[in-house]
N, C-alpha and C positions, 0 to 999 in steps of 0.2 A: 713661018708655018711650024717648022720644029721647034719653035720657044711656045708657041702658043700650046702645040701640044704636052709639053712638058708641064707648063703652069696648069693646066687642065689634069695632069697623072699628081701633080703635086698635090692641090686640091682634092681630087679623088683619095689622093690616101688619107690627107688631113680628113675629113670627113670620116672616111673609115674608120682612123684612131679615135677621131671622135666619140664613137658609139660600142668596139670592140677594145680598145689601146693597141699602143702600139705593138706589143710584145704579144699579139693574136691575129698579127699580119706575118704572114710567113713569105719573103721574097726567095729565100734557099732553106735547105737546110730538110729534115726528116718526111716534116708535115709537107712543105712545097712540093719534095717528090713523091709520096706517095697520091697527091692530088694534080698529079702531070701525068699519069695513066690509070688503065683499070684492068681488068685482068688481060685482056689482049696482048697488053704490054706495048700497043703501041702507046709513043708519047706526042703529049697535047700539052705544053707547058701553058698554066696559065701566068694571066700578068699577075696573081699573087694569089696563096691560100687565107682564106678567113676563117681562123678557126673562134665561132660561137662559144660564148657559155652559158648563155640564155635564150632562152625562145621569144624575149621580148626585143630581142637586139634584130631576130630577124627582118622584122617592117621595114623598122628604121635602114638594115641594111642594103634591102629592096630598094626603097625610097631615093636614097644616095647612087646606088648603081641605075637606076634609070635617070635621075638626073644629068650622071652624065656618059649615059646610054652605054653602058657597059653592060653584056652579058653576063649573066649570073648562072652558074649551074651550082645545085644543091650536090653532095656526096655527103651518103651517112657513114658508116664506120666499115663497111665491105667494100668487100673485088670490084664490086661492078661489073657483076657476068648480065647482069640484063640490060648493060648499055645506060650512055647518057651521060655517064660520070666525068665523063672528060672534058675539057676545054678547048673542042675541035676548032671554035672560032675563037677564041682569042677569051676575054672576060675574066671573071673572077669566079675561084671554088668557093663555094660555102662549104666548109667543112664543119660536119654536124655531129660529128665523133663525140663531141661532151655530152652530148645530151642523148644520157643513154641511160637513162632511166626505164623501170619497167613500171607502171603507173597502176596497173589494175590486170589482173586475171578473175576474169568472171567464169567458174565452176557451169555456171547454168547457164549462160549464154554459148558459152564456149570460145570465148573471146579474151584478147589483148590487148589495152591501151598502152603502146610504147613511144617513147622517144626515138626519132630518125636514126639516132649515132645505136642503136643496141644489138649487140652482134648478136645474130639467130641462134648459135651457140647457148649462147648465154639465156636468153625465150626457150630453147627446148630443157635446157635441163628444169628452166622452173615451173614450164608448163609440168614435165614430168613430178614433179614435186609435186603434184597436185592432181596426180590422176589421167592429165592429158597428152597428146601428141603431135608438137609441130615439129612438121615436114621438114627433113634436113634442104641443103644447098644443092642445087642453085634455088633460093628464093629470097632475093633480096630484096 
């Protein structure tokens, strides 16, 4: 039973490197801990951080964690004061931090196309560059 599960986490990671590499799998280290709580501080260690540098690696990384039914929770580049961010049951962070791009500020809509990872900080000073005003934190 513990060998199968082991060749099964082996697998799981090869997979993973597969589509992120290796050196975007965080088992310790900066990224792992800040993706093992949220702002609570309580800790939810997941079984590893994924940190993305593309939006097209997402699918594929869906794809692999239901294969072999591992839980996936997304974290963009905040606290996680509105919940979720943790790894209460077990699984993998997606960690969305690179992808933090600000894509479009539309004037006349009054709108913002961003990437998951883009700290709101950084959306209100350039909404302000532009005449406009997003709402400080908590709104993540």
């Amino acid at each position: 039973m513990i060998q199968s599960r082991l060749s099964t986490a082996d697998q799981l990671f090869a997979d993973l490197a597969a589509i992120v590499g290796k050196e975007n799998i965080h088992l310790e280290g900066a990224t792992y801990d800040d993706c093992s709580h949220d702002a609570t501080d309580i800790v939810h260690p997941p079984l590893a951080a994924i940190a993305v540098t593309s939006s097209e690696q997402i699918p594929l990384l869906l794809k692999a964690a239901r294969k072999h039914r591992i839980p996936v929770i997304p974290r963009g580049a905040g606290t996680g004061y509105t919940g979720g961010a943790a790894a209460e049951f077990g699984g993998i962070v997606l960690a969305l931090i690179g992808l933090n791009k600000i894509l479009d500020i539309d004037t006349t809509n009054k709108t913002a196309t961003v990437e998951p990872g883009v700290i709101t900080q950084i959306l209100a000073d350039q909404a302000a560059s532009v005449g406009l005003f997003y709402p400080p934190d908590p709104a993540s």
